[in-house]
N, C-alpha and C positions, 0 to 999 in steps of 0.2 A: 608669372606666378606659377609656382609646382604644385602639380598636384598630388596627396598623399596619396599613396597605394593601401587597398585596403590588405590588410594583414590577415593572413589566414588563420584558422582558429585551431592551436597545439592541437595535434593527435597525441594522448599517451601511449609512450611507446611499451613503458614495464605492465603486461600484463598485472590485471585487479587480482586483488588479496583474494584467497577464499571467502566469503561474507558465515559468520557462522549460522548452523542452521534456525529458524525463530524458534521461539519457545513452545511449548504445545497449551493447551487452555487447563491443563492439569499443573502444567508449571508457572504459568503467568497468576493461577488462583493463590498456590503457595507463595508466590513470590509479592503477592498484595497483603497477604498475610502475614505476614513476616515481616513487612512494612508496618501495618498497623499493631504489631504488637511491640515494634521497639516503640512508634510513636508514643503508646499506652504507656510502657515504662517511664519512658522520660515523662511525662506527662503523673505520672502516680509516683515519681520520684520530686517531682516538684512541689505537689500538694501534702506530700510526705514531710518535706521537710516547712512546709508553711504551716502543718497541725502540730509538727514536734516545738516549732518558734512560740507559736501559739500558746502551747501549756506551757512550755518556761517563763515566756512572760507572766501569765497567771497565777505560777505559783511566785515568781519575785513581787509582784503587786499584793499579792493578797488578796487577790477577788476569791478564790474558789476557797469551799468548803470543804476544810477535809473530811465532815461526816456524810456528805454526800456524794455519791458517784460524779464524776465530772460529766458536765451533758457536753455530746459530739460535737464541735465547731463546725463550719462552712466548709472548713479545707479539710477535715475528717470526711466529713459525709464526702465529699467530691472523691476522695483518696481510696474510700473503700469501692465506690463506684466502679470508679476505674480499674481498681485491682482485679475486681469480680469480671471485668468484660475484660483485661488483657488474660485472664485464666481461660475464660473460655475460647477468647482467640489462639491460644496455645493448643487448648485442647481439642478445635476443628483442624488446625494446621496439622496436630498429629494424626488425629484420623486421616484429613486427607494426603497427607504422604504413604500412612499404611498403603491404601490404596491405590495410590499412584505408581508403588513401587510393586503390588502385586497386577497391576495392570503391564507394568515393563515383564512382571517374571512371563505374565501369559503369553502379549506378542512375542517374547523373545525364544521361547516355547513353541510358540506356533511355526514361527520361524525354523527354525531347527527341524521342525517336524518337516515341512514342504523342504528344505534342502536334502533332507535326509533319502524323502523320499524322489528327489530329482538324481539324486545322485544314484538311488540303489537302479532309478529307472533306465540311467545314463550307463553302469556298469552291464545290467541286461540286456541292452542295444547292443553296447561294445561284444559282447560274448555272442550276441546271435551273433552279429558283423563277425567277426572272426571265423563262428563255427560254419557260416552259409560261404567264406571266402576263401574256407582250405577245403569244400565240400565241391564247389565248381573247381580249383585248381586240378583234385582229382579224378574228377568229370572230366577235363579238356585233354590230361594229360592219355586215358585210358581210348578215346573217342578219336586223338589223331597220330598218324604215323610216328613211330617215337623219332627217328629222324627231321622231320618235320618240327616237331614238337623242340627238339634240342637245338636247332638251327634259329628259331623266333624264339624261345626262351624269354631272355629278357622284353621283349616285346609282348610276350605273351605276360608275363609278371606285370609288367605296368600298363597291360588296358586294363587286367582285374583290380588292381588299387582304383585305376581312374572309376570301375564301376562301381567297387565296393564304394566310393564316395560320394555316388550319386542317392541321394534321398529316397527315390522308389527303388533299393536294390531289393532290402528285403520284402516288397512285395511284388517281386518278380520269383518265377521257377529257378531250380538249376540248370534246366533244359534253354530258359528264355535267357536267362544272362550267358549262359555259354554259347548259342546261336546269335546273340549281340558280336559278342565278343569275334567269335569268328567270321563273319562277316563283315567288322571292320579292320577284320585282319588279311580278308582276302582267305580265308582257308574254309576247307568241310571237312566236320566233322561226323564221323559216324556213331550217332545218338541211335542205333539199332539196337541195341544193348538196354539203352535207362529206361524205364518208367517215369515218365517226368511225374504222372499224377500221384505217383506211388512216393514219387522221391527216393528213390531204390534200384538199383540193377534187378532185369528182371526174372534172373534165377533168383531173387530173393523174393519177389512180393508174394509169392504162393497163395492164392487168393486174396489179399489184402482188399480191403472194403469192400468182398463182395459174400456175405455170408451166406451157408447154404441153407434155405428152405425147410429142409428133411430135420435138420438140425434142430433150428430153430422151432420149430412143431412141435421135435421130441424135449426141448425145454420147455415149451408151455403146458407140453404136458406133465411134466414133473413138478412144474410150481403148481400148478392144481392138484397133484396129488399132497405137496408139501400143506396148501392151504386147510384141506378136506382132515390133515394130519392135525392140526393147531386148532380146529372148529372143536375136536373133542367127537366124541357119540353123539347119536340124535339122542334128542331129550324126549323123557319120558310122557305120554299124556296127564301124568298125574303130577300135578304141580306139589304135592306137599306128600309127603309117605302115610303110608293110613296108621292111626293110633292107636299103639298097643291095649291090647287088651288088663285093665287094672288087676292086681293080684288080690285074691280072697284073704282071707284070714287062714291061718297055719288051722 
C-alpha cells in the first residue's frame, strides 16, 4: 500500500493587486447615507403609487364625496412620512459632503504648506552646502603649494564632495573640514593666514567681534543725551497756569 505524499500548499507567485485605500468615517457616513435615501425613495415610490391606486379606486366606486376634502388614506399618511425623512436625509448628506470636502481643501492645504516649507528648507541647505564647499575649496587651494595642490587635484575634489556629504559638514569650520581633508590626504596645509573664528583671511577681520570699549562708552553716552532730548524740559512746579485776571467793564 502507497503512501500519499503530502502536497505542499501553492505559493502565489504574481505579486497582490494594490488593495484600494479603506474609506475614512466622513466617507463611510456619506456612503450610509446615500444608501438610506435611495431605500427612502423606492420605499416613498411605492406608497406613492398605493395612494394614487387608492383614489382611483374611490373615485370609480363612488365612495368619496366630492363636497368634501378627501381624508389622507394609510398609504398617503406612510408616503408623506417618508418623503419628509428621505428630504431630510438629502439635506444632512449635503451638509456633510460640504464638509467633508472643505475638510479635504484643509489637509490638502496644510499639506502644501509643510512641503513647501521642506522644500524652501531643503533649497537653503543645498545653497549653504554649495556656498561652505567653494569656500573650503578656496581655503585648501590658497593654504597649499600650488604644485602640490595641481598634482592631487582630483583627489583633492573628491574628498570635499565625500565631506560636503557628510551630515555634520555644515556644523564643522572651514579651518576643521580643511584640516580633515588634509590629513586624509597626507598633506599640510598652511592655515597661518585664516581666521577660522572669524571665517575670514586675517587681513580682513580688522577687529571682528571684538569691539572697542572707548567706543562703546562714547555710544551710551549719546543715547542718553538722545533720551534727555525726547524727555522734553523739566516741568514746571505748577501744575495748572494761574487764571487770568477777569476784564472790568469798558
Amino acid at each position: 500500500m502507497s503512501k500519499r505524499k503530502p502536497t505542499a500548499d501553492p505559493t502565489p507567485t504574481d505579486p497582490q493587486p494594490d488593495q484600494p485605500p479603506a474609506p475614512s468615517r466622513a466617507e463611510r457616513r456619506l456612503q450610509i447615507l446615500a444608501e438610506l435615501a435611495e431605500i427612502g425613495i423606492a420605499i416613498a415610490q411605492a406608497f406613492g403609487r398605493q395612494t394614487l391606486a387608492e383614489a382611483a379606486g374611490a373615485q370609480t366606486t363612488g365612495d368619496s364625496d366630492p363636497a368634501e376634502p378627501p381624508a389622507m388614506s394609510a398609504g398617503g399618511l406612510a408616503f408623506a412620512r417618508v418623503s419628509r425623512a428621505v428630504r431630510d436625509t438629502v439635506a444632512l448628506e449635503s451638509r456633510l459632503e460640504r464638509e467633508h470636502q472643505a475638510d479635504l481643501k484643509r489637509e490638502q492645504a496644510e499639506r502644501d504648506a509643510v512641503l513647501a516649507e521642506q522644500e524652501r528648507a531643503e533649497n537653503d541647505l543645498g545653497a549653504r552646502r554649495f556656498m561652505r564647499r567653494f569656500e573650503v575649496g578656496l581655503v585648501l587651494e590658497r593654504s597649499l603649494d600650488a604644485q602640490i595642490h595641481e598634482a592631487v587635484y582630483d583627489e583633492i575634489e573628491a574628498r570635499i564632495d565625500y565631506e560636503v556629504g557628510d551630515p555634520e559638514f555644515l556644523f564643522r569650520s572651514t579651518g576643521q573640514s580643511v584640516t580633515r581633508i588634509c590629513e586624509d590626504l597626507g598633506l599640510t596645509p598652511d592655515m597661518s593666514w585664516w581666521d577660522d573664528e572669524a571665517q575670514l583671511p586675517r587681513d580682513r577681520v580688522q577687529g571682528f567681534n571684538r569691539p572697542d570699549p572707548n567706543a562703546q562708552a562714547d555710544l551710551d553716552d549719546d543715547e542718553d543725551d538722545e533720551d534727555d532730548d525726547l524727555d522734553g524740559p523739566e516741568p514746571s512746579p505748577h501744575r495748572w497756569p494761574a487764571p487770568s485776571r477777569p476784564r472790568g467793564p469798558p
